[in-house]
C-alpha positions, -999 to +999 in steps of 0.1 A: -204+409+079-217+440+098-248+421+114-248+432+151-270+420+180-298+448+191-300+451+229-340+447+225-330+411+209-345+382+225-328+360+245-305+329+228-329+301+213-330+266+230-308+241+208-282+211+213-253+236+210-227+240+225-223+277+218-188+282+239-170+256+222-181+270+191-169+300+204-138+289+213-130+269+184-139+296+158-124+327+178-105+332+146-125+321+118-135+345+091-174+336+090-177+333+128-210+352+129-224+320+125-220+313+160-244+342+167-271+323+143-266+295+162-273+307+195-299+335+184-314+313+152-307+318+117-328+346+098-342+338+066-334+367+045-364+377+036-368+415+020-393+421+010-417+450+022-445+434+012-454+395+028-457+365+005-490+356-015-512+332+006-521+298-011-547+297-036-557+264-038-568+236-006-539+211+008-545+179-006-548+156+026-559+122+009-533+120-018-516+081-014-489+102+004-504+115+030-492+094+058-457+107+053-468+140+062-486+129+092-458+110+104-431+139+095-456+164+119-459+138+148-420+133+149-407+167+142-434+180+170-419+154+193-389+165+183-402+203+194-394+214+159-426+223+152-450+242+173-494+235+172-515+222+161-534+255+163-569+260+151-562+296+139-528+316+138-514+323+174-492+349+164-500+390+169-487+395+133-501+376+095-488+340+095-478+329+062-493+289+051-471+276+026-482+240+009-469+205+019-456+180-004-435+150-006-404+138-030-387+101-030-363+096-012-344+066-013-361+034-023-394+035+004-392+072+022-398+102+011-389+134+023-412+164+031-410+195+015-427+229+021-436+245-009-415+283-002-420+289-041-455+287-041-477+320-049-488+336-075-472+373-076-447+368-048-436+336-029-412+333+000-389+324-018-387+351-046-388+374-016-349+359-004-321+374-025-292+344-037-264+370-037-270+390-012-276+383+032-288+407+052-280+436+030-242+424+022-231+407-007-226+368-001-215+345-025-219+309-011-192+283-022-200+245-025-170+225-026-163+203-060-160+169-070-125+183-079-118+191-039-123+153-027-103+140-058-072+161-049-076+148-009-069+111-029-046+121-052-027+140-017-029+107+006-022+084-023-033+049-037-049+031-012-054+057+016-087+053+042-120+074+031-148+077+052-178+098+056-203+111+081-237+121+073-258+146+101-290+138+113-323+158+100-296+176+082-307+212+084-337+206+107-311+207+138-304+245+132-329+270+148-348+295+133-347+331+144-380+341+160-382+370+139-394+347+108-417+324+125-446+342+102-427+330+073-428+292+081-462+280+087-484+252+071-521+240+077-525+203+072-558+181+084-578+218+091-550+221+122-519+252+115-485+243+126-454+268+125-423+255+122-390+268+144-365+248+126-351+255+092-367+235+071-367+217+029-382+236+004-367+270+014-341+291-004-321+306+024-317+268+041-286+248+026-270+282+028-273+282+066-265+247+070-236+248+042-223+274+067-227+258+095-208+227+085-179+249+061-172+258+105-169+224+114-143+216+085-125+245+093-119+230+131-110+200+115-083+213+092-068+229+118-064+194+137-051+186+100-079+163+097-088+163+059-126+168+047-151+177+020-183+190+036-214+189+012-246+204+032-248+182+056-223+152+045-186+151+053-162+130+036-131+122+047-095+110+037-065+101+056-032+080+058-043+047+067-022+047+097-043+078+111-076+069+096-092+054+128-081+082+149-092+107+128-130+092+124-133+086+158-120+123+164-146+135+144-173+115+155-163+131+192-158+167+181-194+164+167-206+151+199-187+177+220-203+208+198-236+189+199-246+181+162-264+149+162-250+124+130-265+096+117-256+066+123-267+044+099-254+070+073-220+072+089-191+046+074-156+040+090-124+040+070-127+018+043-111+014+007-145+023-012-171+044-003-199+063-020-200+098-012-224+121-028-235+097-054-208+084-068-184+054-057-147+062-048-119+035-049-087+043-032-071+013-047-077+016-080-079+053-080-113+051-101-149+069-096-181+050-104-218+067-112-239+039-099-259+021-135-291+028-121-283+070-122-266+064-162-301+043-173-323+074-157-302+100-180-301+082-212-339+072-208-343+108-202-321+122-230-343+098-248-374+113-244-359+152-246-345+141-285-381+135-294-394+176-280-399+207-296-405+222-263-401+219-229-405+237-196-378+256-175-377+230-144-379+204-168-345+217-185-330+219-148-335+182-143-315+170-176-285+199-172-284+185-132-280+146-141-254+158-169-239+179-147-234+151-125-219+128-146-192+151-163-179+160-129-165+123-138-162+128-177-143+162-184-151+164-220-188+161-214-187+199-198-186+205-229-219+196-244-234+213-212-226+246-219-254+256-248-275+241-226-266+263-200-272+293-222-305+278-233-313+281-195-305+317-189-327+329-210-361+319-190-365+337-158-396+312-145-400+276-139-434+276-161-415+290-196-419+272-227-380+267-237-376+260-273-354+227-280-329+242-307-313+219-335-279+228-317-296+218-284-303+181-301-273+178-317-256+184-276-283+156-264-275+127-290-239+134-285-248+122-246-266+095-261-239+079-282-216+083-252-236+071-226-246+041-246-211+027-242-200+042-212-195+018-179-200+048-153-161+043-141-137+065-151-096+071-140-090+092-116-070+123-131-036+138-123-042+172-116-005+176-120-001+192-161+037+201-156+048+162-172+015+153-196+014+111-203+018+124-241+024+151-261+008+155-293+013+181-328-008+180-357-010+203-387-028+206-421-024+227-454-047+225-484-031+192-497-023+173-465-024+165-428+002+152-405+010+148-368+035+133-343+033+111-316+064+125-293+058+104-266+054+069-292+078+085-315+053+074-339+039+097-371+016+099-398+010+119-428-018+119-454-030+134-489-066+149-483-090+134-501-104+153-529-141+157-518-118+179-489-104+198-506-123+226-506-132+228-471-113+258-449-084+255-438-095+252-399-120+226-410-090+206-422-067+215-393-096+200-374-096+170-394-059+167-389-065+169-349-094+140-351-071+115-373-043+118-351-070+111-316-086+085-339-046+067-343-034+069-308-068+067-289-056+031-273-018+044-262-033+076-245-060+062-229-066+066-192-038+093-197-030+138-197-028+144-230-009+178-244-017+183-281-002+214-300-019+233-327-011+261-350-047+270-355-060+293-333-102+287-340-096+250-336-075+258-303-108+281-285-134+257-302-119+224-289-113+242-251-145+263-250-170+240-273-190+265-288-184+288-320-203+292-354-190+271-380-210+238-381-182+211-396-158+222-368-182+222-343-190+184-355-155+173-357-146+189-323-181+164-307-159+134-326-123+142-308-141+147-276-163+117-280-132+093-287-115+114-252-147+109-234-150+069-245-114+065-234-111+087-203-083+105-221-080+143-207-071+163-236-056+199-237-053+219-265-031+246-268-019+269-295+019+267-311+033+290-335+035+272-373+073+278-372+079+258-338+055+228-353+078+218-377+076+183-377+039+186-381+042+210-406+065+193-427+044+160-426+013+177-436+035+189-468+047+154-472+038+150-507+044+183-518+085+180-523+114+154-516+128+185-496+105+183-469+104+147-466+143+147-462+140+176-438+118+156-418+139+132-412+167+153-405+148+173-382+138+142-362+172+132-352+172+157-329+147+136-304+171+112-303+151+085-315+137+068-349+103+078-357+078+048-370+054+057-397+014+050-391-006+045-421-038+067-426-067+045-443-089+066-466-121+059-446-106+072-416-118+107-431-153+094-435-158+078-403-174+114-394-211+108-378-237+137-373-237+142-339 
């Protein structure tokens, strides 16, 4: 990034930092400009020419949370975060007032929030681009569910984990003076500016995000293995270097002079909740807490019954969904209409029409979540050796598919009220009986399953298309994969190397094929053991 220091630039801002150390530490880092934001203050990124709309309505000071406020003001000014109380605007230039307001936090507190979106033809926050900073493109990264999964599956079953959390989170990084305008708020008749970064506005967990993706960096190069989240770092290591590393960290934090907090902050232990969810090292599982699965179904309830909703109201379900299939794969899924839904509305205040589709994606959450514990396995990322391998195949008469990991089979007549259905349909039906058979052997497990059709192949991996009975038999296989924790990947096989498959779904049509199976199976160098299909296996279909 290109950002330079002007000559005319004030002096560095008074923080905690310890700017050389950060200097020294970072020398060859690729995003080590943010050293210069924290010694000269972070900008916000505003660019607009024009300055944000003032408010148009009075702060509520008497509201039953009002004391929060007051006691957020009194200890952030102690703090010297915040500068006033001012009867009128101090500054030579317009000082924008944005809103107060307070969100739960935690069972008792709550946390403050200035209101950077508020306005009614241009707020702060509208006025801060998300893909660009300071003229340059900038894509900001936040690391995955995935990321602290594979530092598990890398240190092994029963490794430490630990986690550190900072204090005030982003309210220890400066602002640059340049955008004190941008941050005031008048509460109790009194106007207060704030100098520290603060909740509520857009261009903040990017600064702070930045800010700690430095400090993992330094710790990587000490090979000491974390996930940094905003503000919260989680950790893993052998257990034999656990307590070092922890204490290391909890020194190099010291050292560069980020305050943590303490009561947030847990030494190495076998199970830990980080970022929501509860990680066990021993058995290798991840558990959403009850409490966050009875808020989503209730929910989910409550969005089956609407024609309509609003925009922010659509963020809330996709984020709690979200959130849960980062532990249930197969639930990304029923996500992604959603996800289109979303695009479409450019403000928080649309009207969003609840589609049939839409529902049909919400009471297939509600017949999992129903059932499901909140734990699930946690996966091998490693594909090369799938737990079991799978083949299935249909034709207009039959279906038929192969267990290659059981050595166990099945094959079936269609029934007749099938037989007029297309030929995908049925190669979808063929891929459902054959998860509906083995669902208790390949549970908890990588499943590879082969298919010869191509539409079933992109509708099973991508979860969207057009024709209606696939897209309902495809919500049944991932259903039975989602209720068993069974990762399932579908890939597409020529007909003529699925020739097990294919003769088994042509088991009834000729001796010759029945014969050729059996010849053909040799070659595996095992006996194959027949599983009987049950007629109301075809009808066990719900509409979901």
């Amino acid at each position: 990034m290109s950002w330079v220091r002007s000559p005319h630039w004030p002096p560095p801002v008074r923080s905690n930092f310890n700017i050389q150390l950060w200097e020294q530490l970072l020398e060859d880092y690729h995003d080590k400009i943010v050293v210069e934001f924290l010694k000269y203050g972070w900008p916000l990124n505003y660019i607009k020419d024009t300055l944000p709309d003032p408010p148009t309505r009075r702060q509520n000071h008497r509201n039953q949370f009002s004391s929060f406020i007051d006691s957020y003001i009194s200890k952030e000014s102690d703090l010297g975060a915040i500068y006033g109380p001012f009867r009128k605007n101090p500054l030579c230039c317009h000082l924008t007032l944005s809103p107060l307001f307070t969100v739960p936090k935690g069972d008792s507190d709550r946390r403050v929030i200035v209101d950077c979106s508020h306005g009614n033809n241009l707020s702060i926050n509208e006025g801060i681009p998300s893909d660009t900073f300071l003229n340059e493109t900038f894509k900001l990264y936040y690391p995955r569910h995935e990321e602290f999964i594979a530092l598990l599956l890398n240190h092994g079953r029963g490794c430490a984990i630990w986690k550190l959390d900072l204090s005030r989170a982003f309210r220890q990084l400066v602002l640059d003076p340049h955008d004190l305008h941008l941050q005031g708020y008048e509460w109790r008749g009194q106007i207060f500016i704030d100098n520290r970064l603060i909740f509520g506005m857009r261009s903040s967990p990017q600064a702070c995000q930045r800010t700690t993706n430095a400090v993992s960096y330094m710790l990587w190069k000490s090979n000491i293995h974390t996930i940094n989240y905003v503000d919260d770092f989680g950790g893993v290591s052998d257990n034999q270097n656990a307590e070092h590393d922890y204490n290391f960290v909890l020194e190099l934090f010291q050292r560069l002079g980020l305050e943590v907090s303490k009561e947030k902050c847990l030494p190495p232990t076998k199970v830990l909740t980080f970022l929501g969810k509860e990680y066990n090292s021993i058995d290798m599982t991840v558990r959403i807490p009850e409490i966050k699965l009875q808020e989503t179904y209730e929910l989910l309830q409550r969005f089956e019954k609407k024609k309509h909703c609003t925009k922010r109201q659509l963020q809330q379900v996709i984020g709690k969904l979200a959130f849960i299939s980062e532990c249930v794969r197969s639930g990304r899924l029923f996500i992604s209409r959603m996800l289109q839904t979303l695009r479409k509305y450019h403000f928080n205040h649309y009207r969003v029409h609840i589609t049939d589709e839409f529902r049909q994606d919400i009471r297939w959450w509600l017949l999992f979540l129903h059932d499901y514990n909140g734990i699930s396995i946690i996966p091998d990322v490693d594909w090369s050796s799938p737990d079991a391998i799978i083949s299935s195949d249909a034709c207009l008469k039959g279906i038929g598919g192969v267990n290659f990991t059981t050595f166990e089979y099945f094959h079936s007549d269609i029934p007749e009220s099938l037989r007029d259905m297309h030929i995908s349909v049925l190669e979808m039906y063929a891929i459902y009986i054959a998860i509906q058979f083995w669902t208790s052997s390949i549970s908890n497990k990588r499943v590879q399953l082969f298919c010869d059709n191509q539409s079933c192949v992109e509708i099973l991996n991508r979860g969207t298309g057009r024709d209606q009975e696939m897209l309902n038999l495809a919500r049944q296989i991932w259903y039975l994969c989602a209720s068993s924790n069974v990762q399932l990947r579908v890939s597409y096989i020529a007909s003529v190397e699925n020739r097990l498959s294919d003769l088994l779904s042509r088991w009834n049509l000729s001796e010759k094929n029945r014969s050729q199976f059996f010849i053909e199976s040799k070659l595996y160098n095992s006996d194959f053991i027949e599983k009987e299909v049950f007629g109301h296996m075809f009808n066990d279909i719900i509409n979901i």
